[in-house]
PyMOL commands that place a pseudoatom at each C-alpha (Angstrom):
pseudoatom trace, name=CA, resn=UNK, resi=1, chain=A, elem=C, hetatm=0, pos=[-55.148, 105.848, -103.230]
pseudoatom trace, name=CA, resn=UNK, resi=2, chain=A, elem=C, hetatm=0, pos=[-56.141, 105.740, -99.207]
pseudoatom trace, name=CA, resn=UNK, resi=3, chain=A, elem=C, hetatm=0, pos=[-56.377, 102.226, -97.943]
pseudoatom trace, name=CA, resn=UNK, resi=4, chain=A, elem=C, hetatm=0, pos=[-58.887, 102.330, -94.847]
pseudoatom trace, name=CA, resn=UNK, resi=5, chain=A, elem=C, hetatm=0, pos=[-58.357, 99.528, -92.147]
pseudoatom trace, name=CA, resn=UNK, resi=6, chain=A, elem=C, hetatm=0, pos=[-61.850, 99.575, -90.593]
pseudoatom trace, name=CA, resn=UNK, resi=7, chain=A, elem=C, hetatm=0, pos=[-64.071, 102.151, -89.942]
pseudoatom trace, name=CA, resn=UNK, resi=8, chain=A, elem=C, hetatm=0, pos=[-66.185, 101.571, -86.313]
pseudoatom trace, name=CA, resn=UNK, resi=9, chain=A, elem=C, hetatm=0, pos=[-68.852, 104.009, -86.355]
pseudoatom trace, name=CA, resn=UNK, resi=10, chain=A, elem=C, hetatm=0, pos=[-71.084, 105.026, -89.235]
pseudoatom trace, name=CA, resn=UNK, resi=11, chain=A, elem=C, hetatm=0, pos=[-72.795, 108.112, -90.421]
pseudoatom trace, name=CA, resn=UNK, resi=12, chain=A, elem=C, hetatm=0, pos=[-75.553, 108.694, -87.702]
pseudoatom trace, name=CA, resn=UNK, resi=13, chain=A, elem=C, hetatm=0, pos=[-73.783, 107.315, -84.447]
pseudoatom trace, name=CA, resn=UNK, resi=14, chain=A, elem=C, hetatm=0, pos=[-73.026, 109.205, -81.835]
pseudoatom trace, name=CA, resn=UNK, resi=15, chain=A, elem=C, hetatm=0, pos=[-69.259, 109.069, -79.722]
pseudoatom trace, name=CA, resn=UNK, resi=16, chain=A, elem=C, hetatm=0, pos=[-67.663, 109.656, -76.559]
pseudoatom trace, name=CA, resn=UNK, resi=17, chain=A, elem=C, hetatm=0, pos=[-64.758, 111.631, -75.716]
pseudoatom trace, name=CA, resn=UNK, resi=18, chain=A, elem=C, hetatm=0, pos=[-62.363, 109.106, -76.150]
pseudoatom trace, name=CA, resn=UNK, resi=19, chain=A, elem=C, hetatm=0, pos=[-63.914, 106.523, -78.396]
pseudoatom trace, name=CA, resn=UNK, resi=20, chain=A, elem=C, hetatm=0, pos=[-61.975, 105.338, -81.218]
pseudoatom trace, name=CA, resn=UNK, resi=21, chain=A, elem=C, hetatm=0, pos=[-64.074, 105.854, -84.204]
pseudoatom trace, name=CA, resn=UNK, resi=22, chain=A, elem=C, hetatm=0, pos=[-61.222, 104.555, -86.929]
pseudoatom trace, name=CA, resn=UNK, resi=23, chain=A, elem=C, hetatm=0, pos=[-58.016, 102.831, -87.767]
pseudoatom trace, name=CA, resn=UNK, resi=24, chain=A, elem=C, hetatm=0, pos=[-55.628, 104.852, -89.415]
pseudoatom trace, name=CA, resn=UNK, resi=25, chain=A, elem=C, hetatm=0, pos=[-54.834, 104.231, -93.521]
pseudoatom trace, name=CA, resn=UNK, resi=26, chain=A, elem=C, hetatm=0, pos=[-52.291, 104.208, -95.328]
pseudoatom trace, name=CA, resn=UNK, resi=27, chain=A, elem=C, hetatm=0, pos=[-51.607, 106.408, -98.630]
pseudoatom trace, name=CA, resn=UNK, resi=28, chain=A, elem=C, hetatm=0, pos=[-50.432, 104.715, -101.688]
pseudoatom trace, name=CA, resn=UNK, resi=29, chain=A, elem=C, hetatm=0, pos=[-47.018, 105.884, -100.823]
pseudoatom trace, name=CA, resn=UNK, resi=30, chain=A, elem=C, hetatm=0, pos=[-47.384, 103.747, -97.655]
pseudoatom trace, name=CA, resn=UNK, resi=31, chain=A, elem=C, hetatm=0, pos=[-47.903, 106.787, -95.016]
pseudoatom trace, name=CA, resn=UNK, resi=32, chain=A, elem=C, hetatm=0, pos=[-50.202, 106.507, -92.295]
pseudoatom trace, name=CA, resn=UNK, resi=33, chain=A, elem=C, hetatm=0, pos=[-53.426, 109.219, -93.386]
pseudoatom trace, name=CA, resn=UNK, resi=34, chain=A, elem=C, hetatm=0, pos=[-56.603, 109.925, -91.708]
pseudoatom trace, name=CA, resn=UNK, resi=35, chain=A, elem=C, hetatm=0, pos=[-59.427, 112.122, -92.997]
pseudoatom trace, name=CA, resn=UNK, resi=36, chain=A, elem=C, hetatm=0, pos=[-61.499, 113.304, -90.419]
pseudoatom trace, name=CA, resn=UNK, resi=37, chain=A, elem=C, hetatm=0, pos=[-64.858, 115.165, -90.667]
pseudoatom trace, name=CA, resn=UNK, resi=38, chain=A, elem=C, hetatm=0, pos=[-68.165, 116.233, -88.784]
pseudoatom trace, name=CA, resn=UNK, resi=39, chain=A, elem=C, hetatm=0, pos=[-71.125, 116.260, -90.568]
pseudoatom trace, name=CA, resn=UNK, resi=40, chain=A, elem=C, hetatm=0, pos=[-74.610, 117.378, -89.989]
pseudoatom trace, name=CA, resn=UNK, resi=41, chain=A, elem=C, hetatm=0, pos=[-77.364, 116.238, -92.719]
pseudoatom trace, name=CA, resn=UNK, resi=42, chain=A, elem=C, hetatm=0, pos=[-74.791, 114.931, -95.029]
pseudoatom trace, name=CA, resn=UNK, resi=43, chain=A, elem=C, hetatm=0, pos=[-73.013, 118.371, -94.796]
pseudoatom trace, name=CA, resn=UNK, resi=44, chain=A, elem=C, hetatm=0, pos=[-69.133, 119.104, -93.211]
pseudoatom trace, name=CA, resn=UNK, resi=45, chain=A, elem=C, hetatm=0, pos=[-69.451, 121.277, -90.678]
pseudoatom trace, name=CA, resn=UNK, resi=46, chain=A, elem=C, hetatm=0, pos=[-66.629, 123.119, -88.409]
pseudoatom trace, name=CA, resn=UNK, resi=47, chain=A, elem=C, hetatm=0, pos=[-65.282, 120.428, -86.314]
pseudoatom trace, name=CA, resn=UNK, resi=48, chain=A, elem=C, hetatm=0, pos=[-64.067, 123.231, -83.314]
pseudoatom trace, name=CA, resn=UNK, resi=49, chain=A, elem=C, hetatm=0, pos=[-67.870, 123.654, -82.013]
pseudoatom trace, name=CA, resn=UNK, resi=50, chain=A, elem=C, hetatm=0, pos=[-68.260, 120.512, -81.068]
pseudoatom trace, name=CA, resn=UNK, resi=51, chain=A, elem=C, hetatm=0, pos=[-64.434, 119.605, -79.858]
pseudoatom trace, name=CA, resn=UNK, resi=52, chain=A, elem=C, hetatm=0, pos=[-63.372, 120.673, -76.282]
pseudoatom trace, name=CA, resn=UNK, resi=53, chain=A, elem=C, hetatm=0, pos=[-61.507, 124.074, -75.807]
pseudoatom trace, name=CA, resn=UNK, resi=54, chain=A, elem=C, hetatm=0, pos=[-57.802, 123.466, -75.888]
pseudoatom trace, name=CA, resn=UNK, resi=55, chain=A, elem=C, hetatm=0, pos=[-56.863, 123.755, -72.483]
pseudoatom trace, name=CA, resn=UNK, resi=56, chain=A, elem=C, hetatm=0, pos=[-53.696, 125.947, -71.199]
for i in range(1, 56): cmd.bond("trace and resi %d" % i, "trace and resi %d" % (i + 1))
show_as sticks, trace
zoom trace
């Protein structure tokens, strides 16, 4: 069971570099969790094309 404190952006919105999108959860164990996913028409899609290179 997840427990979600507050999402802040919805399916649709755009975000900064920087912009906090979520509060962290908690698991039913009482860990902090977070899912995170990109989507694209209600479809995941690979998260690394549209985060910044890791830099060295």
């Amino acid at each position: 069971m997840l427990i979600t404190v507050s999402l802040l952006v919805k399916e649709g919105d755009r975000v900064n570099a920087g912009q906090q999108i979520s509060e962290m959860g908690r698991d039913n164990t009482g860990r902090n969790v977070l899912h995170f996913e990109i989507r694209k028409n209600g479809t995941p899609v690979n998260p690394t094309q549209h985060l910044p290179r890791k830099r060295v």
